[in-house]
N, C-alpha and C positions, 0 to 999 in steps of 0.2 A: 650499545646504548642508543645510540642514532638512530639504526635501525627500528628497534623498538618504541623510539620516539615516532618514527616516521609510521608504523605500524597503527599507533594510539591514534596519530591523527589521520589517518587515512579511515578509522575506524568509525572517529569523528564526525569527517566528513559524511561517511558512506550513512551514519544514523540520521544524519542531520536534514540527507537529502532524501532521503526514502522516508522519514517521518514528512517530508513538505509536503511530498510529492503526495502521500496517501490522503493527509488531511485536503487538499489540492482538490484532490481527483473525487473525493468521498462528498464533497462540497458541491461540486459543479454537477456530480448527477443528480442532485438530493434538490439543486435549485433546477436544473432544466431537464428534469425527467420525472414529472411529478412526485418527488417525495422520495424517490429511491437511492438506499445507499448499495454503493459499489463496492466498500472496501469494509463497511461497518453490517454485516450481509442480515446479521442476528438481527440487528433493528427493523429491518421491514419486516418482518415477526409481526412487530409491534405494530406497525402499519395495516398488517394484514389482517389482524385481528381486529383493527378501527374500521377497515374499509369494512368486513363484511359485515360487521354491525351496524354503520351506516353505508350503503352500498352507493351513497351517492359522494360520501368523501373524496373519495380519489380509485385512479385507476388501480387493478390488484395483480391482474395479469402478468403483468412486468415485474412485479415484486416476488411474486412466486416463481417465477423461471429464474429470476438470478440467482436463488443459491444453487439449482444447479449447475449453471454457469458458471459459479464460485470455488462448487468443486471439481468442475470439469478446469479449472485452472489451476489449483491443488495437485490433481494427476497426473496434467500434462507436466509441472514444475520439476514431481515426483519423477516421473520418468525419465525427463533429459538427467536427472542426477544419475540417474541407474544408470544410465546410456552411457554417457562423461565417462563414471568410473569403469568401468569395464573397459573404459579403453585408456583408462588411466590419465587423462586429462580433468581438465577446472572446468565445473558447468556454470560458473557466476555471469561471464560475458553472454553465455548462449541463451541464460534464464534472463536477463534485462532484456536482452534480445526479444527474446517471445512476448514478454511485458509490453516491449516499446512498438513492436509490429501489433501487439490486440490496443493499445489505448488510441496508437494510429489512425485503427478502424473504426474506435469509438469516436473520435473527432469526425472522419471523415462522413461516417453515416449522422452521425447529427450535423454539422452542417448540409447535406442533403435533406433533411429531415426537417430542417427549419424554413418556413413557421412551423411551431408546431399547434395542432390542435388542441380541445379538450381531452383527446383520446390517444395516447400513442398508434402510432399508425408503425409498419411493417419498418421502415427505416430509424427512428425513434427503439423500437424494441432492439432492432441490431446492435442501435448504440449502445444502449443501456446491457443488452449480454454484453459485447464485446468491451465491455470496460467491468463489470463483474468477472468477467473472466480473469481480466487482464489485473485485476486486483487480487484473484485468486492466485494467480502465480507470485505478487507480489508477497502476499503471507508466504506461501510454500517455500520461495527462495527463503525469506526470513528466520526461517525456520531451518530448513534444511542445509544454508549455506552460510547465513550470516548469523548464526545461532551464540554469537558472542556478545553483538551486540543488543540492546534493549527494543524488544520491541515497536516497530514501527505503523503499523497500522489499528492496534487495539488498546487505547490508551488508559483502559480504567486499571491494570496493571500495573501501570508504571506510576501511575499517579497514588495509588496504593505505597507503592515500593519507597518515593519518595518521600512521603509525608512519614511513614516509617524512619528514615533517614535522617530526615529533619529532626523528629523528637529526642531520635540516639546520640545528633548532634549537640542539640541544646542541654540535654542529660549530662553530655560528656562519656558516650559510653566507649569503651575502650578496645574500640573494632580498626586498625591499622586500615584495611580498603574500606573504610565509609566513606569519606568523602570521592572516594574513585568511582564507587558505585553511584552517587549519588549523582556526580557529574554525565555518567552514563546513561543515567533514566531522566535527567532535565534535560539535555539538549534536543533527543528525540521529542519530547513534551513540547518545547517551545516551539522547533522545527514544524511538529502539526499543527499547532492553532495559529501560527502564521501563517502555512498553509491554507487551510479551511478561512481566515481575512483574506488572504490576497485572490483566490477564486472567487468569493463573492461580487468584489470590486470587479474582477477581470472578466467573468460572465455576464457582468453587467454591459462590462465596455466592448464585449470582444466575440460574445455567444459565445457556440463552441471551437472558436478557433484557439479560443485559450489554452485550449490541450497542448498545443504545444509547447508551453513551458514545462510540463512535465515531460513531455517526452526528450526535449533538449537537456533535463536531469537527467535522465535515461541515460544518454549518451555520451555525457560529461563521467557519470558512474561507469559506463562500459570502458572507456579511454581511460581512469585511471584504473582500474580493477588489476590485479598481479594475478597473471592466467597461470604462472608457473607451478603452481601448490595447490593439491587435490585437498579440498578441504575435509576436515576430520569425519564430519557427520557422512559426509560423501563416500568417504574412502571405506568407512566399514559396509559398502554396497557388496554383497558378492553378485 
C-alpha cells in the first residue's frame, strides 16, 4: 500500500510539473516570438490563416516551420523508446533529457537573439524550432511513457473530462474511480494555467532567461524518475 501510495504521488507530481512546464513554455513563445505556440502547435493554424489574410499581422514563417519541428520532436521521442526497449531499459530519464538539452537551446538562441526585431531573424527562428521541437518530444513522451497520467500539454481534453466529472458528481452517479479521475485531470489543469501566469510575469521580468525554470523542472523530474521499470507502452516495442 505504500508503495502504491508513493507511486500516486509520484504520479502527481510528475502531472503536475509537466502540465507547468508546457503551459510555461507555450506562454513565453507566444509572448516573445511573435505569436507562436510551442506546445499548442494546431493554433498557429489559426494564426496562419490571419496572417495570410492580412500579411501585415504577424510574421508566418516561423509558424509554418514549427509544426515540423513538432513533429520532428514526436519521432525523435518515438525512437529513443524503440531504442530503450530493445535493450530493455526505461527511456523516461533519456526522453526529459532530450526535452531539457532542445528548451536549453531555445533559451540560449533567444537570449542571443534579443532584441529582437519586427521580423525574426536566423537566431529568433532557432529559438522558436528548438522549443517546438522540444515541446514535441514533451507530448511524445506523454504519450508514449507517461500514458497514465492525464494529459499535460493539450488541455481542452481534460477540461472536457472534468466538467463530465463534475456533473456525475453533483448527480450522484455511481462510478467508485470518479473522484480519482477527476483529481487526475484537475491537477494537471491547474499546474498549466499557473504555468502559462507565472511565464507572463517571468518574461516580463527575465526575457528569455526564464527558460530556466522549466528546464530546472526538467531535472527535478529526471532525479526523481524510477529507471528500473520499462514502461508498458514501451515494452510492447519489438
Amino acid at each position: 500500500m505504500n508503495e502504491l501510495n508513493q507511486a500516486d504521488a509520484q504520479g502527481r507530481a510528475q502531472g503536475m510539473g509537466l502540465g507547468f512546464l508546457a503551459g510555461y513554455v507555450d506562454t513565453l513563445g507566444f509572448l516573445a516570438l511573435f505569436g507562436l505556440f510551442t506546445a499548442h502547435v494546431t493554433g498557429n493554424f489559426i494564426l496562419i490563416g490571419a496572417a495570410l489574410a492580412d500579411p501585415g499581422r504577424s510574421p508566418v514563417l516561423l509558424k509554418l516551420l514549427a509544426f515540423p519541428a513538432f513533429i520532428l520532436g514526436v519521432a525523435l521521442a518515438r525512437i529513443l523508446t524503440v531504442l530503450a526497449a530493445r535493450r530493455e531499459a526505461a527511456a523516461l530519464r533519456p526522453a526529459l533529457l532530450l526535452e531539457l538539452v532542445l528548451l536549453l537551446g531555445f533559451m540560449v538562441c533567444g537570449m542571443a537573439a534579443t532584441p529582437l526585431g519586427n521580423e525574426p531573424g536566423p537566431l529568433a527562428m532557432a529559438a522558436g524550432l528548438l522549443g517546438a521541437a522540444g515541446m514535441g518530444v514533451h507530448s511524445g513522451v506523454s504519450r508514449l511513457l507517461l500514458g497514465h497520467l492525464a494529459p499535460t500539454s493539450m488541455m481542452t481534453g481534460n477540461v472536457t473530462q472534468i466538467v463530465i466529472d463534475v456533473v456525475d458528481l453533483l448527480r450522484g452517479a455511481p462510478d467508485p474511480g470518479l473522484k480519482t479521475r477527476f483529481t487526475k485531470f484537475v491537477w494537471p489543469l491547474l499546474a498549466f494555467a499557473a504555468g502559462c501566469v507565472a511565464a507572463a510575469f517571468a518574461f516580463h521580468w527575465f526575457g528569455f532567461a526564464a527558460l530556466l525554470l522549466p528546464c530546472l523542472i526538467l531535472v527535478g523530474l529526471m532525479l526523481s524518475a524510477r529507471p528500473a521499470a520499462v514502461p508498458q507502452a514501451q515494452a510492447k516495442v519489438s
